[in-house]
N, C-alpha and C positions, 0 to 999 in steps of 0.2 A: 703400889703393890708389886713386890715380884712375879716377873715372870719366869717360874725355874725353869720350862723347858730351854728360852732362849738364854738363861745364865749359862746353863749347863753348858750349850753350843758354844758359847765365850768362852769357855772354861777348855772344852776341847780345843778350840782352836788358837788359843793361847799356852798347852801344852803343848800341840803338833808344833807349833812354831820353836818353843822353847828346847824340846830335844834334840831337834837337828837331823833326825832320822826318822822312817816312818817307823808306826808304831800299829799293834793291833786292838784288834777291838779288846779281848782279855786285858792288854798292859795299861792299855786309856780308861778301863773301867776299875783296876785296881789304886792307878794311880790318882784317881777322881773320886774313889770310891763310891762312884754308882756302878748300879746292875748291866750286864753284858746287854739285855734285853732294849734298854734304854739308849745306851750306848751306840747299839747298831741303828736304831730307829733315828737319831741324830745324825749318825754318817750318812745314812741315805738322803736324807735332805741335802746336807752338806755336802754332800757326792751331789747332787740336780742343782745344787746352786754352782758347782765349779769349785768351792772354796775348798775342797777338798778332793787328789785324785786316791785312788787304792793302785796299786801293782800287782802283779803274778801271782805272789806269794797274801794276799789279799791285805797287806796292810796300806794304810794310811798316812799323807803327807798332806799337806800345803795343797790348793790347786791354783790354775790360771786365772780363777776368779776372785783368788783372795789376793792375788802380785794387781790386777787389773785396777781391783781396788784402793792396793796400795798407793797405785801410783795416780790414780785420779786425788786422794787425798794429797798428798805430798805436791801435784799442781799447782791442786786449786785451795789451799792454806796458807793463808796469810801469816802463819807462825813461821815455816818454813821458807815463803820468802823474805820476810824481816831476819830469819835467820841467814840466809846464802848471802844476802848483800850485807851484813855483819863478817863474815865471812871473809867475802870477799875482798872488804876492809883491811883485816886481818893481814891477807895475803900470803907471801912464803916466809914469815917472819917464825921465829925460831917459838915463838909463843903459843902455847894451844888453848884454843875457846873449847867450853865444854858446855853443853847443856845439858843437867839429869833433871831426873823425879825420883819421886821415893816410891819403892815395892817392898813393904814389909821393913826388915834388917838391911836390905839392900840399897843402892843407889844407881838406878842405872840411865846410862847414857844416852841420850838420843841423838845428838851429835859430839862428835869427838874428832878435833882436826890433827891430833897427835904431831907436834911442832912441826906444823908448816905443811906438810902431805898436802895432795889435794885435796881440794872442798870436794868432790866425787866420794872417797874414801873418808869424809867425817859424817857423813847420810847415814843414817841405818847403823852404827854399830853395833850400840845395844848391846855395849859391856857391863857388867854388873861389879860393884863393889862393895863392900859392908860399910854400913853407912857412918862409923865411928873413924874410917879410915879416908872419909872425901870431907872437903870442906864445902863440897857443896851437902849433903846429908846433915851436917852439925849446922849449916845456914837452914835449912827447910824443918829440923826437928826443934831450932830454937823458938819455932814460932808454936809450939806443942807447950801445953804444960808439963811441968816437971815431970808430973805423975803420968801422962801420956807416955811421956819419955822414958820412964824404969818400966811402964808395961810392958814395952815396944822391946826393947834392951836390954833392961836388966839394972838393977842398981850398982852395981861392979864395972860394968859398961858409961853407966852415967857419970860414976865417980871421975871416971878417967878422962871424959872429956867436959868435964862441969865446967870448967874457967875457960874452954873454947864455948858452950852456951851463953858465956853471960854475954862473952867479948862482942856475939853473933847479935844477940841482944840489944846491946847498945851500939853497932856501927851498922850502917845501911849495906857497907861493904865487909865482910868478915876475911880477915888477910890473918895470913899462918905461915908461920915460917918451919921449913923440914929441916932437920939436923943435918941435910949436905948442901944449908947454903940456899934451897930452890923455896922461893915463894910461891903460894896460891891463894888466890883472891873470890869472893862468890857473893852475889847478892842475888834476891830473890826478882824473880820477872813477876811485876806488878800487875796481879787479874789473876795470875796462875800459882797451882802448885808445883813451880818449877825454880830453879835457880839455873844461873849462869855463871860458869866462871873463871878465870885464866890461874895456866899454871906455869911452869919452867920459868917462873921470873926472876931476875937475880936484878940487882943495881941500886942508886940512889933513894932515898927517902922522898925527891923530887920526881924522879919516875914513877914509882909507883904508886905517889899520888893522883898522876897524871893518866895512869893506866885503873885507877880506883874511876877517876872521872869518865874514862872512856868505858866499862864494866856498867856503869848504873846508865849514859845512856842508850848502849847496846841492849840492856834489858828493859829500859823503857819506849824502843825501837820496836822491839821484839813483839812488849805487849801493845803496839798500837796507840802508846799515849803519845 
């Protein structure tokens, strides 16, 4: 059974996060489309839990109890350190690992080492892209039925990446190659709704098989098998 009042709280605190600026109680309840009334009755909690502070002008951010939070999950998660020492692997190599999920149309990143930067800077990005334009999105929607897939999309949208669904389909690794030359590679992290997968690769047929093998077991590192 749902609990709306504590969805609703989700639903707040996944928007504060999402705008990047605070926001008031009228913008949170139009954008949620719940009542002001309700609205404020959720901040208040949220305000006594910390997860959320207000300002002068009485709106609404993030507080120290939701970073507090943050960072005890991201500790003590065994995703994230299977992730860091993948990572770390990695190193300063001009290759970047990516890890998303799917949000609706979107795909968005949880880790993003953007070739080579520091593992510091690939925590948290939490960039968003349309999911018909990542090969990690066309790996995680191949596992959808078709008809999943034109609800989500659109059949205009499916069209145009059908022969990337089958490809996704039939290889454990799904590799795409971009019209300037740059491969990307993504297989799905086995337990999860997640994929993993490298991109800026150029080279041999012999490498990138080699880098197919190091992909599948990075994500089955990841999921603890």
């Amino acid at each position: 059974m749902l609990l709306r009042s504590v969805h609703d709280a989700f639903r707040c605190l996944n928007l504060l996060a999402s705008l990047g600026a605070p926001a008031g109680i009228r913008e949170i309840g139009r954008q949620l489309a719940l009542d002001s009334a309700k609205v404020t009755r959720l901040m208040q909690t949220l305000l006594a839990l910390e997860m959320v502070q207000r300002n002068e002008k009485r709106k609404y951010s993030l507080g120290p109890g939701i970073h507090r939070f943050s960072a005890q999950v991201i500790h003590n998660s065994a995703f994230y350190k299977a992730v860091l020492e993948t990572l770390e692997e990695v190193g300063n190599q001009p290759v970047s690992i990516v890890v998303g999920i799917l949000s609706g149309k979107e795909v968005v990143y949880l880790i993003h080492t953007r070739q080579g930067k520091s593992v510091a800077r690939a925590i948290g990005n939490y960039d968003s892209y349309p999911v018909v334009d990542s090969v990690i999105g066309i790996k995680l929607l191949a596992a959808r039925s078709d008809e999943e897939i034109i609800d989500l999309i659109g059949i205009h949208d499916f069209q145009l990446i059908r022969a990337d669904i089958d490809a996704a389909r039939r290889h454990q690794v799904l590799v795409k190659a971009w019209p300037d030359g740059e491969y990307r590679m993504a297989c799905i992290i086995p337990g999860m709704q997640a994929a993993i997968a490298l991109s800026n690769l150029s080279g041999e047929k012999l490498e990138l098989e080699a880098l197919k093998a190091f992909l599948v077991s990075a994500a089955q590192k990841i999921s603890g098998g």
